[in-house]
N, C-alpha and C positions, 0 to 999 in steps of 0.2 A: 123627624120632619122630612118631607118629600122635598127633594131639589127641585126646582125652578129647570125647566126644558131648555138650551140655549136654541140660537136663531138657527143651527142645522140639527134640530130636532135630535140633541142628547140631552140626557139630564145630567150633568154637571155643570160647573160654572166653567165661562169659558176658561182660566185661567187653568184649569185644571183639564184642559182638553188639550191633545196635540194634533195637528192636521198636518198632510201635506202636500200641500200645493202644487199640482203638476203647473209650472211654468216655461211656456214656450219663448220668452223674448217678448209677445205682441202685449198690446193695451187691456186684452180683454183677463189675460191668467193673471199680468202683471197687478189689475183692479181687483182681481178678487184676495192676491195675496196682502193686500194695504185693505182689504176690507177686514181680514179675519186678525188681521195685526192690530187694526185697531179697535175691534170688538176685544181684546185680550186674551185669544187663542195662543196658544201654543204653535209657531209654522216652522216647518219644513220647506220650504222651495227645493223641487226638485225636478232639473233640467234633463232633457232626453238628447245625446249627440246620435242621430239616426244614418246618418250619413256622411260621405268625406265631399268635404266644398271643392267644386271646379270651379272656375273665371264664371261660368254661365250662370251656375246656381248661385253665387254669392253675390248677383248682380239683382237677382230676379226676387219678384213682393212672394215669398216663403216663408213656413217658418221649420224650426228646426237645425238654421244654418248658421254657421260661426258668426255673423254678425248677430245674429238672436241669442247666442248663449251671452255672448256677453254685455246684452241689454241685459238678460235677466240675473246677470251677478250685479249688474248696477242697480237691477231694481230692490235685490236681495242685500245690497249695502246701505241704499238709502232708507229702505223697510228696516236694517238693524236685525235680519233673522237668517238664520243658518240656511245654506244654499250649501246642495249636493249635483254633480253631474254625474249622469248615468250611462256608461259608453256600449252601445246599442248596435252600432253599423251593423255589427254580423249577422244577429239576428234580423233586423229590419230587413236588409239585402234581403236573406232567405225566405222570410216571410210574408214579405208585404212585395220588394220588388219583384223578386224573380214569381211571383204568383199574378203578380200584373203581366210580365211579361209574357210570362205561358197562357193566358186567359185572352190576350188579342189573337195569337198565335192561334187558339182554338176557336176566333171567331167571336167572339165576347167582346161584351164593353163593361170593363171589368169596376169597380171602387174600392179603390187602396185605401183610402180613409174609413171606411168598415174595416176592413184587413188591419191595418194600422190601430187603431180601438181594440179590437180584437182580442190581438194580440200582444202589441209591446207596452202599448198605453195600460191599457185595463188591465191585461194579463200580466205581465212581469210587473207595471211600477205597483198593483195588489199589492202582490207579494214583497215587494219591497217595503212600501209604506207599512204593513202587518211584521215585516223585521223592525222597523224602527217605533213599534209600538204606538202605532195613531189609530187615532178614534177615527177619523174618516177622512178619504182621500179626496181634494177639491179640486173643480178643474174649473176653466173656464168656457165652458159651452154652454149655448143660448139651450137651454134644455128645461124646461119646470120639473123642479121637484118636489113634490108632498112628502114625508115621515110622518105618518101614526103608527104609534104599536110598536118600533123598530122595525115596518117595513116600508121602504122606499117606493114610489110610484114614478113614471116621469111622463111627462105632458110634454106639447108642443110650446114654443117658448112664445111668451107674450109680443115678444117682436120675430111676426111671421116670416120676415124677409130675411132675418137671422137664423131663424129656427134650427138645429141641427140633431133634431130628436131622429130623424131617419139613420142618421152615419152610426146610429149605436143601437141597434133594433137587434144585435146580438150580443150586449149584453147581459150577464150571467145575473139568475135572481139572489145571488152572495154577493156581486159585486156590486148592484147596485143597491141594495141594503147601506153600503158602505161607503159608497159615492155621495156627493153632494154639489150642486151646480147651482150657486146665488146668483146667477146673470139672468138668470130664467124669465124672472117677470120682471125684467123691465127693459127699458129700449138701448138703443147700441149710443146713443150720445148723453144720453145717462150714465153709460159706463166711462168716458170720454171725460164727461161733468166730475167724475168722483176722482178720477186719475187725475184731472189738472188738482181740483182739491188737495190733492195726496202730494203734489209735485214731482210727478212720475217723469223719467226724461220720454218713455213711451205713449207719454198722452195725445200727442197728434201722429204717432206713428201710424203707416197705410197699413189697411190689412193685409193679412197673405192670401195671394190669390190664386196661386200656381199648385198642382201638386207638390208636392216638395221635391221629389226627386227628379221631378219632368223640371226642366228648364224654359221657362214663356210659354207650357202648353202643349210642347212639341214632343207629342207623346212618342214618335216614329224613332227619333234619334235616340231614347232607352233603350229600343227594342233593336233598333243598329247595332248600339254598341253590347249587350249580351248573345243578341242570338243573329248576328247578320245574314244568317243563310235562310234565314225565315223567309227572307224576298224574294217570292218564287214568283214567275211570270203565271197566269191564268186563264180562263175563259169567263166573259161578261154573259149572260145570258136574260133571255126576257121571259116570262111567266111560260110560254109557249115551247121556252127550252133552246131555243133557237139563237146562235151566235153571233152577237151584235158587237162584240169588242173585245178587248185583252187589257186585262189590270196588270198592276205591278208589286203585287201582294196582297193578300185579305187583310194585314193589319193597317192598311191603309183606308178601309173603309167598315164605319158600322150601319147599324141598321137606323134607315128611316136618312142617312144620307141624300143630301140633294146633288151639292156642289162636289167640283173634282172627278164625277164618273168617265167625263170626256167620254160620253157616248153622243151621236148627236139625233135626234128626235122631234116630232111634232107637240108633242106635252110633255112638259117637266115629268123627268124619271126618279125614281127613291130606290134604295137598295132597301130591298125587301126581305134577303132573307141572304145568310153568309156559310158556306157549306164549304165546312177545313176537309174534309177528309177527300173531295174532288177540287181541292182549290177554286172555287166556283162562286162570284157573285151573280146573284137571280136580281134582278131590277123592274118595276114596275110602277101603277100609276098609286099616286099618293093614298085611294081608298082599299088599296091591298095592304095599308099599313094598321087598318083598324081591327084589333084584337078582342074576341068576347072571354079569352079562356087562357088562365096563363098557368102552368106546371111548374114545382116549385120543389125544393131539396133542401135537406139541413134547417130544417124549419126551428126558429127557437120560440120558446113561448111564456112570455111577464104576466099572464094573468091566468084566470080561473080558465079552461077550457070550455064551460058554458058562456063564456062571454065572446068566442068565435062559432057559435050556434045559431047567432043570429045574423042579421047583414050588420055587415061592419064598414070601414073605409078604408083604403089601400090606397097607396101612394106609390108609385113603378121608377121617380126619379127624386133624384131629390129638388129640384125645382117643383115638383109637379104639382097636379093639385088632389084634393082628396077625390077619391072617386067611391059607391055607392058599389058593395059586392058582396057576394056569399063566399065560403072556404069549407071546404070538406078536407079533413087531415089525416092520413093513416100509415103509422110506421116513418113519422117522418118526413112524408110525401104529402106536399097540398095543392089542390085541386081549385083555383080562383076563377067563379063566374062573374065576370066584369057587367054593370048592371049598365054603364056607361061605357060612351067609346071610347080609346085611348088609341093613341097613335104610337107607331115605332117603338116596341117593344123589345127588347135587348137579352138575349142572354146574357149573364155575367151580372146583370142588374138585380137591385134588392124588392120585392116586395112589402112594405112596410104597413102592418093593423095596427088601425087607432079607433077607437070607440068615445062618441060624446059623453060624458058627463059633468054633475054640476062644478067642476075643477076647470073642464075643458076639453083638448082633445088626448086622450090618453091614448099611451102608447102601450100595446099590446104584445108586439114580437114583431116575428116576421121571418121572411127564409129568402132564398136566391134563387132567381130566373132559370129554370133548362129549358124549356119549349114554351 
């Protein structure tokens, strides 16, 4: 007799499933781990230490930091289910910070929360969760996911304002086979609604807002404290080349910048374009920031390659919105003709393909910004 498919698309009963819950401390992992606990899964909670707390970061809405790990043993005692922490700093530092820090340094506006996915999250807890023998790793990110067949698909999440299907547009098609994300289709005080239900002490916790390792946002003061001599004096210059000011480093400013240039001018000026190798910000008028063509490296790709044959939608931030564009791809390298304007365009930034279908907006892949 065929088993009955549980709610993350395996066939077995949940009781006979083990999952494990990546939980960060907030309301949203803590909800999914009291969902699958009381569906009769099998959980694992398993917390990531990515960083060591200073006065600044253990003050600031993050997650990841010792006041988080120890919601999520509270929420792993009140759940009644085995809680593991995973001590990470080293690798985190090496991967995710110090690639942030080298990426302003070259002029970029870089996202450590792809870096971060990337790597610690999806690449090592994998392989962790795959030691302790689980059927599928959960997490709590607004992400839709579909399962036929044993393959996974992921969609932009029903609450668009949540949505966080861009920060993962490099993930591997193994790992998400394996992934599973129940927050998907439904709204963020839904998730709120089932955690009071649960009696979570996280259910009116604030979200995290901060990078985690940036302290309030103040990305300058990371990049102080590893590479201080980064702060080089400059030249400002205007489309024409012609020297209108002196900066106080390039990782002080990215592209599509208004405020801070302390040039002073008859129209609003934008940094238009950031050149490390002459230390050199170019400043101009706001419609030198409209881009038709963006070049692109490290391309990864979730679907059939005849499904980037067509015009697809690409997304350049993660606020953004869809936009309406062709992709030609070779060796890696792709080629974006923007069918619409966008503004302020970044290197360092993601390009994100999603295609409509009758599910929604499906997520394709995607690669990172060079030109």
């Amino acid at each position: 007799m065929k088993k009955k498919i549980n709610s993350i698309g395996i066939e077995k009963d949940p009781k006979d499933t083990t999952v494990v819950v990546a939980m960060s401390g907030g309301v949203d992992s803590s909800t999914v781990a009291g969902m699958m606990k009381q569906e009769g899964f099998k959980v694992i909670g398993v917390t990531l230490k990515l960083y060591d707390d200073t006065q600044q970061t253990a003050k600031s809405k993050q997650c990841c930091a010792g006041q988080d790990i120890l919601d999520a043993k509270r929420v792993a005692d009140k759940l009644d289910i085995e809680h593991k922490i995973l001590y990470y700093q080293s690798k985190f530092k090496q991967e995710v910070i110090e690639n942030f820090v080298d990426s302003y340094i070259a002029g970029e506006t870089p996202i450590p929360c792809v870096q971060c996915n990337q790597t610690v999250k999806f690449k090592d807890l994998f392989h962790e969760s795959k030691k302790l023998n689980a059927d599928a790793l959960i997490t709590g990110h607004y992400v839709k996911s579909i399962t036929q067949n044993n393959e996974t698909n992921m969609y932009r999440a029903v609450d668009e304002n949540r949505d966080q299907s861009y920060f993962l547009f490099n993930t591997t098609r193994e790992q998400l086979n394996y992934l599973r994300f129940p927050l998907g289709g439904m709204m963020k005080d839904k998730t709120r609604e089932i955690a009071k239900k649960l009696n979570l002490n996280v259910a009116d916790k604030p979200d995290s807002q901060d990078i985690c390792f940036v302290p309030n946002g103040e990305y300058v003061s990371v990049i102080k404290k590893y590479k201080p001599d980064s702060f080089k004096k400059g030249n400002i210059k205007n489309l024409d080349g012609k020297v209108i000011g002196v900066h106080d480093g390039i990782v002080n400013f990215t592209i599509g910048q208004r405020k801070g240039i302390k040039v002073a001018a008859k129209d609003p000026l934008y940094v238009v374009e950031i050149n490390s190798e002459k230390n050199e910000i170019i400043v101009g008028p706001k419609e030198n920031l409209v881009k038709k063509e963006i070049l692109l490296r490290d391309i990864n790709i979730l679907t059939n390659k005849e499904d980037l044959n067509k015009e697809i939608l690409v997304k350049i931030r993660s606020t953004g919105k869809l936009i309406k564009s062709k992709i030609k791809i070779s060796n890696n390298i792709g080629k974006v003709a923007l069918l619409e304007d966008e503004y302020g365009i970044s290197p360092g930034q993601a390009c994100v393909f999603y295609k409509k279908d009758k599910n929604g907006d499906k997520l394709l892949g995607g690669g990172w910004i060079t030109n």
